[in-house]
N, C-alpha and C positions, 0 to 999 in steps of 0.2 A: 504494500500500500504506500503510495505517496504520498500521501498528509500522513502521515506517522512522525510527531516530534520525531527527529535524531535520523530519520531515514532521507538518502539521498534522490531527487528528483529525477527519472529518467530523460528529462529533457533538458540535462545540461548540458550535454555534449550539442543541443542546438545551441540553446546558448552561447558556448565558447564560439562554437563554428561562425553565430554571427556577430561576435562581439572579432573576430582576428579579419573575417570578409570587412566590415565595417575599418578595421583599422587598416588593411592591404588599398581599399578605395581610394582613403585621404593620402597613405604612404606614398604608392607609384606615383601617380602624378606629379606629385614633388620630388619624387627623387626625378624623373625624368625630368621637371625644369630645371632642377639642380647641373645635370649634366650636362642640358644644353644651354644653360650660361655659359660654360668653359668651351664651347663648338662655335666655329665661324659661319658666316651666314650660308656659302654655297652649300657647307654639311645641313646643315637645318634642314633645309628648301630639297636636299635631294634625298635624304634620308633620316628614318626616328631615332629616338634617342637610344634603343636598345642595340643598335647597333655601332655604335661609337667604340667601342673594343675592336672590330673591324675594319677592316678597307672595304671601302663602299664606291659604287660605280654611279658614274656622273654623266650625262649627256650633255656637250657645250658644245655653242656654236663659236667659233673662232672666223678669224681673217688670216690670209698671207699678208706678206709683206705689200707696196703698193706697186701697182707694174712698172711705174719709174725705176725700180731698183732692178730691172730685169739685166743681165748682162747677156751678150751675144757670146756662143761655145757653138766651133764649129756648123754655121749658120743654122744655128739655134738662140732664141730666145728663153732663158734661164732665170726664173726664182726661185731664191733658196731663202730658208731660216727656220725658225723653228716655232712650232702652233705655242709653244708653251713659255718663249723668247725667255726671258734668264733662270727661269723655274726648270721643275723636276715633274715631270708626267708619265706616265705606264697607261700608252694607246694598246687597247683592245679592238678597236675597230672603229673606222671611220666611214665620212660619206661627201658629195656632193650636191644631195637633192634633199630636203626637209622631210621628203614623205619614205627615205629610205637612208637614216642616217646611220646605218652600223653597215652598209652595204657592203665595204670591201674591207678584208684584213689590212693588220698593219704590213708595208710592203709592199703590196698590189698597187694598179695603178689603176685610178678612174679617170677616164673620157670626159669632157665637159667642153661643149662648144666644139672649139680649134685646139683646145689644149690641152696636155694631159699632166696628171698629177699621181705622185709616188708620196705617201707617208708611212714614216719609217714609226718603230714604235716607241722612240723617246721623242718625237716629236717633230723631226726633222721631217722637211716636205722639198721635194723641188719639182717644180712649173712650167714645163717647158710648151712652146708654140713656135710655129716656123715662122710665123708674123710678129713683128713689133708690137707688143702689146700697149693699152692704151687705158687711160682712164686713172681716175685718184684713188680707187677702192680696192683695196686686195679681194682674190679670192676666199667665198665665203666656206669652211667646212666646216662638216659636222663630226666632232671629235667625242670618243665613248673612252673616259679615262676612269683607270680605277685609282683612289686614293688613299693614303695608310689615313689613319685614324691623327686628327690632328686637336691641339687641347691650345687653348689662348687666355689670356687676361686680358686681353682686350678690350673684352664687352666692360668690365668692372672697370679697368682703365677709365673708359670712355665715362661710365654714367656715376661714377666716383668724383672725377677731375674734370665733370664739363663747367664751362661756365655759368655761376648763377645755384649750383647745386648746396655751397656752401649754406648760405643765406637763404634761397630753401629751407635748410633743415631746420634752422636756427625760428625762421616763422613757422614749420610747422608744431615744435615747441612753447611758440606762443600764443599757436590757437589750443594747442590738447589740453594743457598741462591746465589753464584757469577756467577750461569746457569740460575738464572731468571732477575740479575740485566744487565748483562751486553749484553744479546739480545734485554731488552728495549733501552738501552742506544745508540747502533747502529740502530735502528728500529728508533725511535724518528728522529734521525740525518735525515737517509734516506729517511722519509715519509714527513718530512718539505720538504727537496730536491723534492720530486718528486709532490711534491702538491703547491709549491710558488717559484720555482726556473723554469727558464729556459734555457732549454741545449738540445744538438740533443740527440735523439736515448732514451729520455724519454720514451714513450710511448712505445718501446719498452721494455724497463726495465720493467715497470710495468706489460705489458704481459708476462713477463719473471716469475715475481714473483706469478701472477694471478696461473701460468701453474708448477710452483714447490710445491703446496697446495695439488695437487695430486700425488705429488709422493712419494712412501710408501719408509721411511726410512731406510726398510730391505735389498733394496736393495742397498745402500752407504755404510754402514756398515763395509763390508770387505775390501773393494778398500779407504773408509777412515782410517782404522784400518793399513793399507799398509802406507800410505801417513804419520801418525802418526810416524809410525817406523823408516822408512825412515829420518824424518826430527830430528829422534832423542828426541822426546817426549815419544812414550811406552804408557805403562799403569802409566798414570799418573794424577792428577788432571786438569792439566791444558788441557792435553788431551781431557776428558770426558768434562770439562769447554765449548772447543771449540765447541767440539761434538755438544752437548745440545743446544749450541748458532748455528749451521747450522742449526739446523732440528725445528728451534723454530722461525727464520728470517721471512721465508715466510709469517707467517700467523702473526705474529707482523709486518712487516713493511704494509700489507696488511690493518690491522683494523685502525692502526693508520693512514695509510694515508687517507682512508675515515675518519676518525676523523677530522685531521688539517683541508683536504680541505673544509670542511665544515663550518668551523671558517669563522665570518664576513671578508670579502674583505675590509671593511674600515677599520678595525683598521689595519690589514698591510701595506695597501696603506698611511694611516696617518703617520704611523711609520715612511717610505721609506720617506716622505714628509720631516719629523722631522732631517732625516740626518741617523735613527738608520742602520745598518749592519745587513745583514742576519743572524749573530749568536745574536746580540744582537735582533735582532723579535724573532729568535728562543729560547733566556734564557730565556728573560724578559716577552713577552707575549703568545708564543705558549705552553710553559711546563707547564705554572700556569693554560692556559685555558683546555689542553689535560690531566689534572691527570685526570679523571675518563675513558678514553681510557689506559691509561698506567695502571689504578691499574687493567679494567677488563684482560688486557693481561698478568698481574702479575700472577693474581689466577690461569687463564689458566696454565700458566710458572710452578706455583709455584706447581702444584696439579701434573702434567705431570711430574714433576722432580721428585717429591718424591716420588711416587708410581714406578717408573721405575724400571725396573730391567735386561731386556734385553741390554739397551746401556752400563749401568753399568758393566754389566758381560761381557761385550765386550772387552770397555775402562778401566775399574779397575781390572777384575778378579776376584778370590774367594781371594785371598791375605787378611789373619788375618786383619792386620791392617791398610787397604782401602775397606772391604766387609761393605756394606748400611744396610741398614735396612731391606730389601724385601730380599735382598740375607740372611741375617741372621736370618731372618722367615724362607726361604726355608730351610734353614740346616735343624733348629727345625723340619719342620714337617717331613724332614724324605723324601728321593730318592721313595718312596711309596706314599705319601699319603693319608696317610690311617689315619692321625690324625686328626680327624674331629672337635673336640673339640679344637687344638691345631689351627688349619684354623681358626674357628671362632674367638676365642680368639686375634689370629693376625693378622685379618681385624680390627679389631675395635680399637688394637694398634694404626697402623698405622694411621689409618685416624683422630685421636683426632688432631693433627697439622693443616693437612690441615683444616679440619672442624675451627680450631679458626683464619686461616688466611681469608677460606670462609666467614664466618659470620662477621668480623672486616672489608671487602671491599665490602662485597657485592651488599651496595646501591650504588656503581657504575660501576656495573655489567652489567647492564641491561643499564642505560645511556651510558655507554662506545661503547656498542657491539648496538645501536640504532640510537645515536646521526649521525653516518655516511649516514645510509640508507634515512634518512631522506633530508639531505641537497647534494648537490652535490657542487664541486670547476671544 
């Protein structure tokens, strides 16, 4: 029997099974951008990341040299050089036409036009035509190289040392750090209020707060960005400050109040006995006992601010010298995209902060965000 005190559940081996599938989902993906932070953009673009221990095979379209450089041998017309000019390349097979580009081995010689073409398999090609050839553009081929596995710092190079990245970091310290203290700070206040004080229209407050949990911040946004203007604030810090402390309330004054209320009833009752005042139960005994409710809502706070980048571009703007961190990766990669190497490299930027505030609170993480569920006020 499975409810038997002391007897072990046969469905724990589900359990583990999806507690290790649940922790392999989050794993790979980050190791795989892990890996290709350290790969250059042509590895990205031609091959995944599980293959980076590997020589991996590239399709490129290359040029000869320009026909000016042709020299006459034996009234022949002659271009020489090499598809891969001061690099190091391993041809597998090349081409002359798009729709057939691994068409001849390395060695062979393809036909095009008047002229015929020899590529050797380190790269070397020569060109020959009975006629003077003409025109500014070399021949175009299509070259099938295989390449050893190559590892760079580059990408961190680049989004470490670019310009502007400094200062960056320094504003995005000066939106998180007064946007995570000071939502606990009101939340704290609140959630003693509404868990050891009595007043009318409590209960509805707290259904109030229950029901703003679900409502998606994209939609305040404009109509607060108006209210800002208006009052004469703008794109400002103090702005964004406020910002970040609306849309961060709900769900702090929420955790915390299951926290407090959950705090023994005698030691406030005892207090009230003692003569203490509602802020001195709340300095003296409710803050010392709720830190690990206030640090797990910090990490939350803290992880949520820094990584933003929509409120920010709302309330600060792209403005030089108030653009975060996340807006000044976005420059870097570029109105495209397309910098895949330059993405990875500045995911893993970013998250070294938060990562050392996660690990520094995190055994009260789970106390914090439990301790509620458990007891009820």
């Amino acid at each position: 029997m499975d409810n038997i005190v002391g007897t072990k559940s046969s469905l724990t081996w589900a359990v583990n099974i999806a507690v290790v599938a649940l922790v392999l989902l989050w794993t790979i993906p980050t190791f795989g951008l892990l890996v290709s932070s350290f790969r250059d953009r042509d590895q990205i673009t031609t091959s995944g990341w599980w293959t980076s221990l590997s020589a991996s095979e590239q399709n490129l379209q290359l040029r000869s040299a320009a026909p000016r450089e042709a020299i006459e041998e034996n009234g022949e017309w002659v271009v020489r050089g090499n598809l891969f000019g001061e690099g190091e390349g391993n041809l597998t097979a090349f081409g002359v036409n798009a729709r057939r580009p691994t068409e001849f081995a390395p060695g062979a010689t393809a036909e095009r036009r008047d002229a015929f073409i020899t590529v050797e398999a380190n790269g070397d090609y020569r060109i020959t035509s009975v006629e003077q050839p003409e025109g500014s553009r070399g021949t175009r081929i299509f070259a099938t190289v295989v390449s050893p596995p190559k590892w760079t710092f580059e990408n961190y190079d680049r989004v470490l040392f670019s310009e502007g990245i400094g200062r960056s970091f320094i504003n995005t310290f000066t939106v998180t750090i007064p946007a995570t203290i000071i939502p606990i700070l009101i939340a704290a206040f609140a959630a003693y209020a509404l868990s050891w004080m009595e007043f009318p229209g409590r209960a509805l407050i707290i259904a109030t707060i229950v029901g703003l949990l679900v409502v998606p911040l994209q939609m305040s946004l404009i109509p607060l960005l108006k209210l800002h203007n208006g009052v004469g604030l703008g794109k400002s810090y103090l702005g964004i400050w406020l910002a970040h402390t609306g849309f961060g309330l709900p769900l702090a004054i929420y955790l915390l109040r299951n926290y407090i209320s959950g705090l023994p009833r005698e030691i406030i009752e005892s207090a009230r006995v003692d003569g203490a005042t509602d802020f001195e139960i709340f300095r003296r005994i409710v803050l010392p006992l709720s830190f690990p409710a206030l640090a797990s809502f910090a990490i939350f706070q803290f992880l949520w601010t820094w990584n933003d980048l929509l409120v920010a571009t709302v309330f600060l703007g792209n403005n030089e010298d108030q653009l975060v961190m996340t807006g000044r990766l976005r420059e870097l990669l570029g109105s495209r995209g397309g910098d895949w190497e330059i993405l990875a490299a500045s995911a893993f930027v970013s998250i070294a902060v938060p990562l050392v505030v996660f690990f520094a609170m995190q055994r009260y993480l789970v106390r914090g965000l439990l301790a509620g569920s458990v007891k009820g006020g």
